[in-house]
Backbone as ProteinMPNN parsed JSONL, in Angstrom:
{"seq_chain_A": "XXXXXXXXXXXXXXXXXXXXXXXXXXXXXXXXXXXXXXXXXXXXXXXXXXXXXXXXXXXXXXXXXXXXXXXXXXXXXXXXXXXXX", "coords_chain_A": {"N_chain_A": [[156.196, -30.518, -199.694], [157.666, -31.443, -196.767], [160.454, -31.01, -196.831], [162.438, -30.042, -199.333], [162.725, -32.295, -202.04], [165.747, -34.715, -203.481], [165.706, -35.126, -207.035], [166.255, -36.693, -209.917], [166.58, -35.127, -213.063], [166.194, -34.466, -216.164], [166.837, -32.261, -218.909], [166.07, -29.58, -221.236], [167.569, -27.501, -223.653], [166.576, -24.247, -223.414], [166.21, -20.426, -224.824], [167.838, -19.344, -222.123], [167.863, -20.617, -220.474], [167.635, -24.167, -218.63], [164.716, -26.391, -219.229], [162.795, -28.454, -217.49], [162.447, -31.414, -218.594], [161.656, -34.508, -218.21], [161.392, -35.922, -215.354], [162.683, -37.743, -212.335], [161.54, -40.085, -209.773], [160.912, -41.847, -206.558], [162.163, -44.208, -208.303], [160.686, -44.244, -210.383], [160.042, -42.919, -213.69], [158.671, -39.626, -214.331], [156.867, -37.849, -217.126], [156.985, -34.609, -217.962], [154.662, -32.32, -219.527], [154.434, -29.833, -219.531], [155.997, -26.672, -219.019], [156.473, -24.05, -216.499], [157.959, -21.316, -216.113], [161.752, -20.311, -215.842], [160.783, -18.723, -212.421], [162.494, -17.478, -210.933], [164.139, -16.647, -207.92], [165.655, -15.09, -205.338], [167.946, -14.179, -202.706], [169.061, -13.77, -198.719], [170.731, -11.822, -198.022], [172.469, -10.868, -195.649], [172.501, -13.829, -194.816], [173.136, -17.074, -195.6], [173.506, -17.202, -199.038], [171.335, -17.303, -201.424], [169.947, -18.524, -204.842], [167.558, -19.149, -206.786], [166.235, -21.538, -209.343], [162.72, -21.925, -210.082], [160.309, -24.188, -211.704], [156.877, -24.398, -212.479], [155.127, -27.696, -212.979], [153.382, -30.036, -215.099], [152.546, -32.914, -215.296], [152.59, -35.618, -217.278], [150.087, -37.387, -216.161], [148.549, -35.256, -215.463], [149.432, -34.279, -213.043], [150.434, -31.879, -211.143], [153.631, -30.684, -210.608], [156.285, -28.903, -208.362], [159.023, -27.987, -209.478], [162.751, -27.293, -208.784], [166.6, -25.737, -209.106], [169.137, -24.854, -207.877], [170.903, -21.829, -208.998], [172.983, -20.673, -209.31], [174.355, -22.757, -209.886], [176.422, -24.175, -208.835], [175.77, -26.735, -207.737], [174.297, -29.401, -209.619], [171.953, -30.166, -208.595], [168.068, -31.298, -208.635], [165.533, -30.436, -207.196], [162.339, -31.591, -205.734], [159.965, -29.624, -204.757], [157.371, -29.908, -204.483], [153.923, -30.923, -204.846], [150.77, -30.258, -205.735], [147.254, -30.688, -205.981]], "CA_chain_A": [[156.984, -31.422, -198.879], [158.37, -30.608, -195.261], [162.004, -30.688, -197.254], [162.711, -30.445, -200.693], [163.469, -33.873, -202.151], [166.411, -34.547, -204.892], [165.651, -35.893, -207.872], [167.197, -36.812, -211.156], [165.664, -34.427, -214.166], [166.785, -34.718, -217.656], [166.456, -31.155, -219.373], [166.064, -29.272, -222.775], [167.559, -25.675, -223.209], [165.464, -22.992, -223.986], [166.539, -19.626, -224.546], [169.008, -18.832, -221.072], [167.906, -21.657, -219.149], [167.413, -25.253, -219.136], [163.472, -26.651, -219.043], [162.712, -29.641, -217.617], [161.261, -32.525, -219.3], [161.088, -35.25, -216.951], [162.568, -36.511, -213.946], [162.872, -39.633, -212.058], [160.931, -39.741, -208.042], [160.881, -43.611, -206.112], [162.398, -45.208, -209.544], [159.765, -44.0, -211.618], [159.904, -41.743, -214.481], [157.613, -38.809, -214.759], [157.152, -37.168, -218.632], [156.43, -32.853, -217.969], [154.188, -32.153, -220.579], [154.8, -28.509, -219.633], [157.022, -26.359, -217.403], [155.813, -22.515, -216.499], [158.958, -20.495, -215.389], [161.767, -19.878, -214.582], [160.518, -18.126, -211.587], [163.774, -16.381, -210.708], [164.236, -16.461, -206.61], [167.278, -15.269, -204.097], [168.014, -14.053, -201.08], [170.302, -13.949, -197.826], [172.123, -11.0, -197.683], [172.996, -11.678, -194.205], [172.518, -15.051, -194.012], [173.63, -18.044, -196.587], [172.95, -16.092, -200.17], [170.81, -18.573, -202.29], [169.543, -18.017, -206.217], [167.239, -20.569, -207.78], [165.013, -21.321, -210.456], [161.682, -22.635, -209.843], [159.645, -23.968, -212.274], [155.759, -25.225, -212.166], [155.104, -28.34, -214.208], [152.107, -30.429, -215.4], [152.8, -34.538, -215.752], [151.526, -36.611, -218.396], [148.771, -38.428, -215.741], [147.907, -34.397, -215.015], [149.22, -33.834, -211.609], [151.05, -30.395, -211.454], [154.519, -30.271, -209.017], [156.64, -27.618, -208.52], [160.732, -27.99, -209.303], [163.601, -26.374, -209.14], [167.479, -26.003, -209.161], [169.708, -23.732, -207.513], [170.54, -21.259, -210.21], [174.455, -20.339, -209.292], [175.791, -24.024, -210.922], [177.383, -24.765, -207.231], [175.372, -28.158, -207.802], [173.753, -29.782, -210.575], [170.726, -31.338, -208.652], [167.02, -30.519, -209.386], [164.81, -30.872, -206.195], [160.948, -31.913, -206.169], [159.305, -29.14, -203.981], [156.231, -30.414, -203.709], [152.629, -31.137, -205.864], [149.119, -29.763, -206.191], [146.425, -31.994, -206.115]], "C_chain_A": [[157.617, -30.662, -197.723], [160.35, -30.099, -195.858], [161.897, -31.017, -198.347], [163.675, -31.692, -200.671], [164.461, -34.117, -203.953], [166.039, -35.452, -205.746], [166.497, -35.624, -208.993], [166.41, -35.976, -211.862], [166.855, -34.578, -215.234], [165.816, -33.299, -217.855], [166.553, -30.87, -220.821], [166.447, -27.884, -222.225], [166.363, -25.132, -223.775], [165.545, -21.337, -223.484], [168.049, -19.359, -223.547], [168.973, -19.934, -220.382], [167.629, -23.063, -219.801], [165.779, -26.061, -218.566], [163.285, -27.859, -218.482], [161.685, -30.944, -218.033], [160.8, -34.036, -219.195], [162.24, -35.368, -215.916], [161.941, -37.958, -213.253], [162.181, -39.629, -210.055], [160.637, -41.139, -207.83], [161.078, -43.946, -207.48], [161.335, -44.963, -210.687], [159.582, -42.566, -212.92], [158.131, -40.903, -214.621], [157.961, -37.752, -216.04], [156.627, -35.74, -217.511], [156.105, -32.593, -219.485], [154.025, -30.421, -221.226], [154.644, -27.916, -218.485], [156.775, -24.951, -217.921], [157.378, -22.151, -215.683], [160.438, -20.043, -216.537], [161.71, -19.016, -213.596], [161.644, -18.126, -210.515], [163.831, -16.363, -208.946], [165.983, -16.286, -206.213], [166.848, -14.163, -203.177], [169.321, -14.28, -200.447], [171.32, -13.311, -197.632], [173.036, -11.098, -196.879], [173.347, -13.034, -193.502], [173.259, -16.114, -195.209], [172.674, -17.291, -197.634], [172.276, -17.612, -200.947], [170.267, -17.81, -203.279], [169.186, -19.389, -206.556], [166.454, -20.052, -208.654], [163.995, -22.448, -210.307], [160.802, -23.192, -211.343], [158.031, -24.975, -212.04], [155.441, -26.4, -213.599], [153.702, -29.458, -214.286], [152.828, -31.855, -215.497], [152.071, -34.259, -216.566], [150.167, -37.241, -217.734], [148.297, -37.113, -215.02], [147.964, -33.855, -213.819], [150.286, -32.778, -212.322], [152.317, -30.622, -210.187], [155.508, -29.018, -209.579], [158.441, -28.397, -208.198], [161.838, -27.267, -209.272], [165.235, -26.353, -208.994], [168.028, -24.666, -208.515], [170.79, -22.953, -208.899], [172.349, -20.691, -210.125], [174.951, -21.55, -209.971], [176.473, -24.37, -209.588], [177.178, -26.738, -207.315], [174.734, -28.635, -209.06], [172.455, -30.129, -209.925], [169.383, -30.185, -208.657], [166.455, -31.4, -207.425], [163.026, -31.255, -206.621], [160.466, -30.892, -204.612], [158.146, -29.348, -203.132], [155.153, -30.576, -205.221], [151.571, -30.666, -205.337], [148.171, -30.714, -206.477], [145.588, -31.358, -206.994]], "O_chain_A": [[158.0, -29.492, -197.757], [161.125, -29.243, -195.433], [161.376, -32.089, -198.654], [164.64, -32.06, -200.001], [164.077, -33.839, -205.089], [165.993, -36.621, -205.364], [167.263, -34.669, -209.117], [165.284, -35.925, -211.367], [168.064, -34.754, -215.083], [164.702, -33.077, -217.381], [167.021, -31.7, -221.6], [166.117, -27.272, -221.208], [165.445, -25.606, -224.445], [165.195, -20.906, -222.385], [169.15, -19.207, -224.076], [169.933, -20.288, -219.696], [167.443, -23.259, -221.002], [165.758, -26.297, -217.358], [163.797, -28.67, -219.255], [160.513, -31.212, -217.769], [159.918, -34.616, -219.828], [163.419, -35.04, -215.783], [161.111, -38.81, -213.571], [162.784, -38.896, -209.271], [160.132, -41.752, -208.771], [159.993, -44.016, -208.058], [161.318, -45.559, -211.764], [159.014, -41.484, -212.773], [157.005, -41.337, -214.866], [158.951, -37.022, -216.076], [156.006, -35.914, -216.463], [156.905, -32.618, -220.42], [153.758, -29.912, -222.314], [153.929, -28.095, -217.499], [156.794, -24.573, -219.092], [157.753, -22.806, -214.71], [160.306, -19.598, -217.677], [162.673, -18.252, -213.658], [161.608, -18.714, -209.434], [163.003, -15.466, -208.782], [167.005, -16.896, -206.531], [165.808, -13.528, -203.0], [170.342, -14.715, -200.981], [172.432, -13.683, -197.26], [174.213, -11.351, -197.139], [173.949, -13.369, -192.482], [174.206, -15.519, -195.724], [171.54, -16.872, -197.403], [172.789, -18.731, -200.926], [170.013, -16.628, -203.049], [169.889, -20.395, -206.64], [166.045, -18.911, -208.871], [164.282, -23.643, -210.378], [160.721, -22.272, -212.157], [158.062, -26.088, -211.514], [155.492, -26.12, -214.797], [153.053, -29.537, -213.242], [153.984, -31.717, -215.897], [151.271, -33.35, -216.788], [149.24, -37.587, -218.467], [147.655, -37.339, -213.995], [147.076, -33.146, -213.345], [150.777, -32.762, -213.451], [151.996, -30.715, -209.002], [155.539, -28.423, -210.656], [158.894, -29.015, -207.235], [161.725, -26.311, -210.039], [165.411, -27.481, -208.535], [167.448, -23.586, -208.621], [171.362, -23.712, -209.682], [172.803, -20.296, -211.198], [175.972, -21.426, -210.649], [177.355, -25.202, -209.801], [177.979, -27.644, -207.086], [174.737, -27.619, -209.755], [171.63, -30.463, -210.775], [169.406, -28.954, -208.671], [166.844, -32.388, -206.803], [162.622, -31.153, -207.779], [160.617, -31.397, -203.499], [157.879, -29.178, -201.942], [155.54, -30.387, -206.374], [151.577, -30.747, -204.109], [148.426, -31.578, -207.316], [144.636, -31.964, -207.488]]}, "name": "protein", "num_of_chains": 1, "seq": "XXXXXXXXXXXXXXXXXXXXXXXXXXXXXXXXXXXXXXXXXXXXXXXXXXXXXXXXXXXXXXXXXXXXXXXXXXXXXXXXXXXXX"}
């Protein structure tokens, strides 16, 4: 996507972090039948410091997108990065 887009996610812990196991995009729930990460990112010494956690995830109807949350707790929301065809 040209801008990450927010969505709702409902999570499970696991281990340190929290997994996600679906979320919600135009009113429609999508199940994650399984989530690869989290793939640990930061940055911005100089500039605005950012820390997230990415993770890659599989639907139930097999498409793959990529989500993630900013990983300091500043916000709660989960974004939708983008998908893989």
């Amino acid at each position: 996507l040209p801008s990450p887009k927010v969505v709702t996610v409902d999570t499970q812990p696991r281990r340190d972090h929290e997994v996600p196991i679906r979320y919600m995009d135009n009113n429609e729930w999508h199940d994650v039948v399984e989530a690869a990460g989290p793939d640990r990112v930061s940055g911005g010494r100089w500039t605005r410091e950012y820390a997230r956690e990415y993770f890659r995830c599989v639907r139930e109807d097999g498409m793959m997108v990529w989500l993630y949350h900013e990983a300091k707790k500043e916000t709660k929301d989960w974004f939708l990065h983008g998908w893989w065809d």
